[in-house]
N, C-alpha and C positions, 0 to 999 in steps of 0.2 A: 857310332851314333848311339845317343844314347836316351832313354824311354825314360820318364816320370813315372818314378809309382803311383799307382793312385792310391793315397789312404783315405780309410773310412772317416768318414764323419762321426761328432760326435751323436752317440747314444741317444734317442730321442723317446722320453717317457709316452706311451699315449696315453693322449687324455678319456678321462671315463665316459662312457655313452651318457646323456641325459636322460633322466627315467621320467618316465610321463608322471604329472603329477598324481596323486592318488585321488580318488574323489571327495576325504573327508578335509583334505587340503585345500587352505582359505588360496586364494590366487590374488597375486598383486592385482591391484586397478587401476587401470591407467587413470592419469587424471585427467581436467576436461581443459580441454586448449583452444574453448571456443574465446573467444575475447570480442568484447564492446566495440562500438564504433572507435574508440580513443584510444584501442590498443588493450584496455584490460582485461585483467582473465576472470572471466563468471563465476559466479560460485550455484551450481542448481539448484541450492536447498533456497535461495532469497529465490530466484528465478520460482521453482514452486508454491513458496509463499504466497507471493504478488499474484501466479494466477490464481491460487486457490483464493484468497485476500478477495479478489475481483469479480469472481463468481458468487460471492456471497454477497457483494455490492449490490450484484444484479437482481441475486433472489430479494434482496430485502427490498430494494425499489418496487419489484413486481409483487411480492406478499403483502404489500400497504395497502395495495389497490383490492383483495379478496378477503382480506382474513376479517372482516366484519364477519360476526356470528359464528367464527371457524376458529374454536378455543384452541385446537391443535397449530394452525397456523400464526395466530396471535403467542403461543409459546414460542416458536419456532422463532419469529420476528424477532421476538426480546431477547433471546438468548447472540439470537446473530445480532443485533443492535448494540448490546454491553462493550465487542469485546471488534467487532471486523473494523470500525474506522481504526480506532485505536490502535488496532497491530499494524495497520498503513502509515499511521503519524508515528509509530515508534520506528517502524524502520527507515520512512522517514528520517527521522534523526538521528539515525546508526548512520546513515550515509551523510549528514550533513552534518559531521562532527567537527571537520577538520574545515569546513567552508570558510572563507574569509575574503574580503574586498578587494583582490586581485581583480584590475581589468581584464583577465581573459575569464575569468568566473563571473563577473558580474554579465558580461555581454554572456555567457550561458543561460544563466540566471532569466535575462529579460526575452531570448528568444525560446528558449525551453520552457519557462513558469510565464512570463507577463504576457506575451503576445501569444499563446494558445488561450489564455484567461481572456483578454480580449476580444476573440475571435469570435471562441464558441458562448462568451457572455452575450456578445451581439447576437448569434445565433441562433441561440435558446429564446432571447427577448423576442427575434420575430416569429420566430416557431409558436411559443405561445399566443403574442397578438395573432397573427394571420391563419392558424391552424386551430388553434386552440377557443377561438375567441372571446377571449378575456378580456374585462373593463378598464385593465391600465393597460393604455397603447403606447407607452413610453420604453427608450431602452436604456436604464442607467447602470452605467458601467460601476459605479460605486457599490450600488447592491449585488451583491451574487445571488442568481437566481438557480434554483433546484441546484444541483451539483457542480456547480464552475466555483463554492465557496474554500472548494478544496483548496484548488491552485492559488488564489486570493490569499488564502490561511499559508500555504507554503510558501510564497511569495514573502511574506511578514516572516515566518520562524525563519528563514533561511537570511535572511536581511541581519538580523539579532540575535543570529549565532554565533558571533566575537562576541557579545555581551555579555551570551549563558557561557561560553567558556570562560570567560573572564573573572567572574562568580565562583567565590570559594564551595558555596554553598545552593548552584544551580535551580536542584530541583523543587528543596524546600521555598525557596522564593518564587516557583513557579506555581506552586501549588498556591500559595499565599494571592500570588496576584489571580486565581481561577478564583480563590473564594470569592476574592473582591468584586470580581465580575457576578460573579454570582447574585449577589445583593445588590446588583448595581442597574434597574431595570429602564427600558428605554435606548441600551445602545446596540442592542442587535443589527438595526438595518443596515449602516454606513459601515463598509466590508465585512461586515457579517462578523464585528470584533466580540461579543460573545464566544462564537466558536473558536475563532482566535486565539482568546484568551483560556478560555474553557479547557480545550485540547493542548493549551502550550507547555503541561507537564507531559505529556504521554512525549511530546516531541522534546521534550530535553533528557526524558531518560533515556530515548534512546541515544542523544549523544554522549549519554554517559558511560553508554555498555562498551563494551567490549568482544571481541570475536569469541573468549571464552566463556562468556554470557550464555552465546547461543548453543558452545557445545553444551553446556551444565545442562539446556533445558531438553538438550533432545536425548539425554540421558536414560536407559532402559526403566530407570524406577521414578524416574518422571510421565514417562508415558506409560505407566503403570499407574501412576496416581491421579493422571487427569481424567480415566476414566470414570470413578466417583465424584469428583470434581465437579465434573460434566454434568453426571445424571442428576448432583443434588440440584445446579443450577436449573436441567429442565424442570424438577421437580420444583422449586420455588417460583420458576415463570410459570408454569400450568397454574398454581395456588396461587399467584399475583393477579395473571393475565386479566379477568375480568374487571376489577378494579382498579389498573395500575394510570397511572398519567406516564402516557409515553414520551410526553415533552420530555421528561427531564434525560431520557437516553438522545435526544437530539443535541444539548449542549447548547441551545443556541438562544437561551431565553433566564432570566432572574429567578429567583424563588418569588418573587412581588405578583411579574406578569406571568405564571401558571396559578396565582390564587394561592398561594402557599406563604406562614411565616418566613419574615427574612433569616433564619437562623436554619430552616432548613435546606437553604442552599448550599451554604457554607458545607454543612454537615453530610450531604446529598454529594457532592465535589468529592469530598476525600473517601466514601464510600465507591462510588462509581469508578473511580478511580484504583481502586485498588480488584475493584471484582475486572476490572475493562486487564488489569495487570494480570492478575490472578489465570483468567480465560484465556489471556493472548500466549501466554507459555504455555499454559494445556493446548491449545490449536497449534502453534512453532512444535511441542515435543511431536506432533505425527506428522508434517513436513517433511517426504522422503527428502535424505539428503545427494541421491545419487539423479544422472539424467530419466528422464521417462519421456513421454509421447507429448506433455504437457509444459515440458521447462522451457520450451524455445517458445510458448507462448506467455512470458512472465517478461518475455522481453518486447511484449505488444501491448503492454496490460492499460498503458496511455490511453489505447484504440478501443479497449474495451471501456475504459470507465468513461469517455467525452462520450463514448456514440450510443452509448446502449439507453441514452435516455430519453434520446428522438426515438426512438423502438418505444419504450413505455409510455411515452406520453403520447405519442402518434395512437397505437393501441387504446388509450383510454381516452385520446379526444375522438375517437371514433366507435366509440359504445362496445370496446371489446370486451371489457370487464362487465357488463350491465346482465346480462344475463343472468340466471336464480343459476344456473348449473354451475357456471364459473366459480362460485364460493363454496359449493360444497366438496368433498371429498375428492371424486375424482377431477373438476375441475382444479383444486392447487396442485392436484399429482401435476396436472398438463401443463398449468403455468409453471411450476416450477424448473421441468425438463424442457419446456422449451425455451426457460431463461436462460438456463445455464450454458444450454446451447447458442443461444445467440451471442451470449458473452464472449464461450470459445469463440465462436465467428470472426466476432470483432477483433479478439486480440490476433490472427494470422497473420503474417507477415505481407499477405498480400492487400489487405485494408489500412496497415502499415504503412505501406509502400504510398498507395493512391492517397492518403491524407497527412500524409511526410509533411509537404508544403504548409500543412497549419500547424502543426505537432509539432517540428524541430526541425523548425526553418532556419538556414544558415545565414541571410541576412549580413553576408559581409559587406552588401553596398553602403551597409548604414551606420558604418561602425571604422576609425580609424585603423590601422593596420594595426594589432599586437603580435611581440614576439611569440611564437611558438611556442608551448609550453612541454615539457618530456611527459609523457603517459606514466599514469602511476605515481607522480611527487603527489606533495602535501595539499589533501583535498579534495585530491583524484577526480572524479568527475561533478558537475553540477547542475544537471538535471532532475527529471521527477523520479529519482530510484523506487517511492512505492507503487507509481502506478504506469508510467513509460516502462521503469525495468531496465532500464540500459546501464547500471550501473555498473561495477568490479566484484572483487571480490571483498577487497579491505581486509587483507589479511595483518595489517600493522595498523597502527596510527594515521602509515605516512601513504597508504593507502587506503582513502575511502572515496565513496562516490556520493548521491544522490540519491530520495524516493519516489513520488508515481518522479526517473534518472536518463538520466540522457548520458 
């Protein structure tokens, strides 16, 4: 009988232990694998934006109502006024680049932008009649009233954007048609096309950026430079503040009807515009780009910019602002923290959740069947990216989403 040798196996190298890293060593990061409703992957730094964006919505609505005779708070207005819509209407336009007239986009379009516009337009109209009580008892859906002229304005740029793509020459023609509204006095009321028009360069530059737009601005000697930046502009709002017409940081009015030559609207447009540019990259370059306590609320920011205005106007149809102490010092400390804090409130996912059904109603009964569309092609989501938040990342062309994005 006879026995197999056993031979050895081959020779086997061990492998070397892993050394803990050192602490001066950078550590990979994971990346963020949260994804939108649609499947796409978030990016935190827009997420951070949109909430920070939306918190300064809130102060400025609430510092309107105090800053009489409070020069520090009238600075403070203007500087947030130049530059906070405008960084929402550009990103805005970062996500409504790729937008075009597909049936499963358009039926986005109309339950994401038209019917939250409708909703809370009716909304607001009875809140003012019945709470408020105000001398027009009417609710017309044409005019936008206090804050629904946003979705109204996104509704239009997002409609005619195959047109600015189409455009060799976009932005300069955007600007061109702002002057002309400029000079053009009397069409403010019906959709509030002033600001329409006013605001429709801020929304075509951003569909002209690109993803390495936004790294250039968060760039270490950018955010090095917008703090001079900063301080000259606080320093020209304090020296402005007492005499300045704040109409013209509203966008929503001629150089005619503020009392002003027609020449200085024109002139007024391409300045504003360039300081609302200028401002919006210094505020993007300190936009942390990693997660923090605040990113998962950038994807509420819808909830915070529709609701927080029954909060201010409730508050001052109820003589909350009337008091002498509210205007001075420490009452804007108190308005101001307790804006900011209701904003956060608003954008949580659980106020979210409870006003889904108006915000981003699904609405399939109303609507033919369409094909499914893959997560992530051309156009990516089409919601309100600046102020719902729910958009992608858009790391190409051939993904982008929406602003206030679904």
């Amino acid at each position: 009988m006879f026995h197999a040798a056993s031979s050895p196996g081959p020779k086997r190298t061990p492998l070397p232990a892993a050394r803990p890293p050192t602490p001066d060593a950078p550590r990979p990061q994971r990346p963020d694998t949260r994804r939108g409703p649609s499947g796409e992957q978030r990016d935190p730094f827009f997420d951070n934006a949109k909430y920070l964006a939306i918190v300064l919505v809130g102060l400025g609505h609430s510092w309107a109502n105090v800053m009489s005779d409070n020069r520090l708070v009238q600075t403070a207005y203007t500087v947030v006024y130049v530059f906070h819509m405008p960084a929402f209407v550009i990103i805005s336009g970062y996500f409504s680049r790729n937008f075009d007239l597909r049936p499963h986009r358009l039926k986005r379009l109309l339950t994401g932008v038209l019917v939250p516009y409708v909703v809370f337009q009716t909304a607001y109209s009875l809140f003012r009649i019945h709470v408020g009580h105000t001398g027009d008892p009417h609710v017309n859906l044409f005019v936008p009233w206090y804050l629904t002229w946003f979705l109204c304005a996104l509704f239009v740029w997002r409609l005619t954007a195959p047109v600015w793509r189409m455009l060799r020459r976009p932005l300069p023609v955007a600007l061109a048609v702002a002057m002309l509204a400029s000079v053009t006095p009397g069409m403010g009321g019906l959709l509030d096309m002033q600001r329409v028009l006013q605001f429709a360069p801020c929304f075509v530059l951003g569909m002209c950026l690109k993803q390495e737009h936004f790294r250039l601005v968060r760039r270490r000697a950018v955010r090095i430079a917008s703090v001079p930046v900063f301080a000259l502009t606080v320093a020209a709002a304090w020296w402005a503040a007492p005499g300045m017409q704040i109409g013209w940081l509203y966008r929503n009015a001629a150089a005619q009807d503020l009392g002003a030559p027609w020449w200085a609207g024109p002139v007024t447009v391409l300045a504003l515009f360039a300081c609302a540019v200028l401002l919006t990259a210094c505020f993007l370059a300190w936009v942390p780009g990693r997660r923090l306590w605040c990113t998962a609320l950038g994807a509420g920011t819808l909830g915070g910019y529709l609701l927080h205005g029954f909060v201010v106007k409730g508050v001052l149809y109820a003589g909350g602002f009337e008091p002498d102490w509210v205007h001075g010092p420490l009452g804007a400390l108190v308005v101001t923290v307790v804006a900011a804090a209701g904003v956060t409130l608003l954008c949580t996912p659980a106020v979210l959740r409870v006003f889904r059904c108006v915000m981003e109603p699904r609405m399939d009964w109303a609507f033919r069947r369409i094909a499914p569309q893959p997560a992530g092609g051309p156009g990516g989501t089409d919601g309100r990216a600046a102020v719902s938040g729910q958009a992608g990342r858009a790391e190409t062309a051939e993904k982008a989403g929406a602003a206030p994005g679904r």
